[in-house]
Structure formats: structure tokens, C-alpha cells
C-alpha positions in Angstrom: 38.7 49.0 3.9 41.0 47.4 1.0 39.8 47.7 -2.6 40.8 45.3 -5.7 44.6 46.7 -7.2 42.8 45.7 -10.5 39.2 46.9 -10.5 38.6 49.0 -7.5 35.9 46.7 -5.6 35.3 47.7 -2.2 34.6 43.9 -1.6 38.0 43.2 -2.2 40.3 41.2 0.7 44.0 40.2 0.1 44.5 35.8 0.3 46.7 36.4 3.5 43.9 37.2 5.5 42.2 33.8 5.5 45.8 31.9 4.4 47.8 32.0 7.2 51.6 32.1 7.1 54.0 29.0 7.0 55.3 27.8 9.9 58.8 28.7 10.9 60.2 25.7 12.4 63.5 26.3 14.2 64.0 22.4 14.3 62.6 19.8 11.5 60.0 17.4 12.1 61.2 13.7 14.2 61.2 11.0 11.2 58.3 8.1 11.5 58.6 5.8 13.8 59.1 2.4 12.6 57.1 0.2 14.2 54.3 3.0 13.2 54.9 2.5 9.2 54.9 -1.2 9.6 51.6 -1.5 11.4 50.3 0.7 8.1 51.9 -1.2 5.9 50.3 -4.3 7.3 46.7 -3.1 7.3 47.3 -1.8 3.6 47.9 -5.4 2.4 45.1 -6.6 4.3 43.0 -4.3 2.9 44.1 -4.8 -0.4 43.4 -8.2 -0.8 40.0 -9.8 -2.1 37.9 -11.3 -0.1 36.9 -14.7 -0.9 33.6 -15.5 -1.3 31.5 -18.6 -0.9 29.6 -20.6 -3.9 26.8 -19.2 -1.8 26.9 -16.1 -2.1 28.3 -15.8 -5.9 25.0 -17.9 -6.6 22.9 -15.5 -4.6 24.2 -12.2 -6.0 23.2 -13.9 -9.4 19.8 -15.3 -8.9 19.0 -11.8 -6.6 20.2 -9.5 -10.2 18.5 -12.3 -12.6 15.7 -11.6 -10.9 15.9 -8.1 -10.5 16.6 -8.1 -14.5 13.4 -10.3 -15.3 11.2 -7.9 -13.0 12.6 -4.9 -15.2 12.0 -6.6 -18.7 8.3 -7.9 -17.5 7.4 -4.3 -15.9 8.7 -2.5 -19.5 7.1 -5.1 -21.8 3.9 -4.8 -19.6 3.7 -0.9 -19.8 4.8 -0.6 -23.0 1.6 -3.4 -24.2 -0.9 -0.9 -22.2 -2.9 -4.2 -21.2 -3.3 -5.5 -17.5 -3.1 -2.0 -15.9 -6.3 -0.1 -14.6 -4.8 3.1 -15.4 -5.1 2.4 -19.5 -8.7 2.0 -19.6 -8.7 5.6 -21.3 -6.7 4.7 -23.6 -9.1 2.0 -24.9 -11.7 4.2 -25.3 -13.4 3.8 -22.0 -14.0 6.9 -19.6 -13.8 7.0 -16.0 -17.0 9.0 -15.1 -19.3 8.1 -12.6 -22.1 5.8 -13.5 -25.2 7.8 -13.7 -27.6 7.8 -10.9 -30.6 5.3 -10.6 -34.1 6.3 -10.7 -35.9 4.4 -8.1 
């Protein structure tokens, strides 16, 4: 078992043993095709452009987050009020026992 140069752990293991050594190549790697570079070349400038987008669907994406932020505002202002929610009725006073039983 190896131990740590600096401390002495016994749950010590040298880099090399997960790391494995460099290649030696004899010859260097073939250069990239050409034809292979332009084809990525091509689909990087088509993915790099912006989509156009439709009237539509700028008016869409608009209403759909207008509404979204009116929904928020309306849901803070209503908790914040504590009116129109049956979970407040403690709050006003009011508790939520059982009515008592009737006599008959």
C-alpha cells in the first residue's frame, strides 16, 4: 500500500493511477478534411441566426406574460387584504370548531 509523501495517510494513491499516460504517437494526426469544416461552418451560421417571428406570436408571448403578471399582482393583493379566502376566518375572530350538538 502507498502512503501520502506529506502526511503519511494510508489512503493515499499517486494521480498516475487513474491519469493515464500520453499517447505516444509515432505519426501526427491527418489534418480535417475540408469538406468536413465547411459543413460545420454552415450549420454554425444557421444556428446563429434569429429566428423570425410572426406578429402572432410576439402578441401571444405578451398577452400570455400580461396575464401571467395580472394573476400575480391580484393573488398578492388578495392574500395580503386577508379577505375572500376561507382560510382567514381565524384571523377575524371566528373559530373553526364544530357547531355544538342539538338536543332533540
Amino acid at each position: 500500500m502507498q502512503t501520502c509523501p506529506v502526511c503519511g495517510s494510508e489512503t493515499f494513491a499517486f494521480i498516475s493511477r487513474w491519469v493515464p499516460a500520453p499517447e505516444r504517437r509515432q505519426a501526427p494526426r491527418p489534418p480535417e478534411r475540408p469538406e468536413r469544416l465547411e459543413t460545420v461552418e454552415t450549420y454554425r451560421e444557421l444556428l446563429s441566426r434569429p429566428k423570425p417571428r410572426s406578429g402572432m406570436t410576439r402578441w401571444l408571448q405578451r398577452g400570455a406574460v400580461g396575464a401571467a403578471a395580472i394573476a400575480a399582482v391580484g393573488w398578492a393583493l388578495q392574500r395580503n387584504s386577508g379577505t375572500g379566502s376561507p382560510g382567514n376566518s381565524a384571523a377575524a375572530g371566528e373559530t373553526n370548531s364544530p357547531p355544538p350538538p342539538s338536543q332533540s
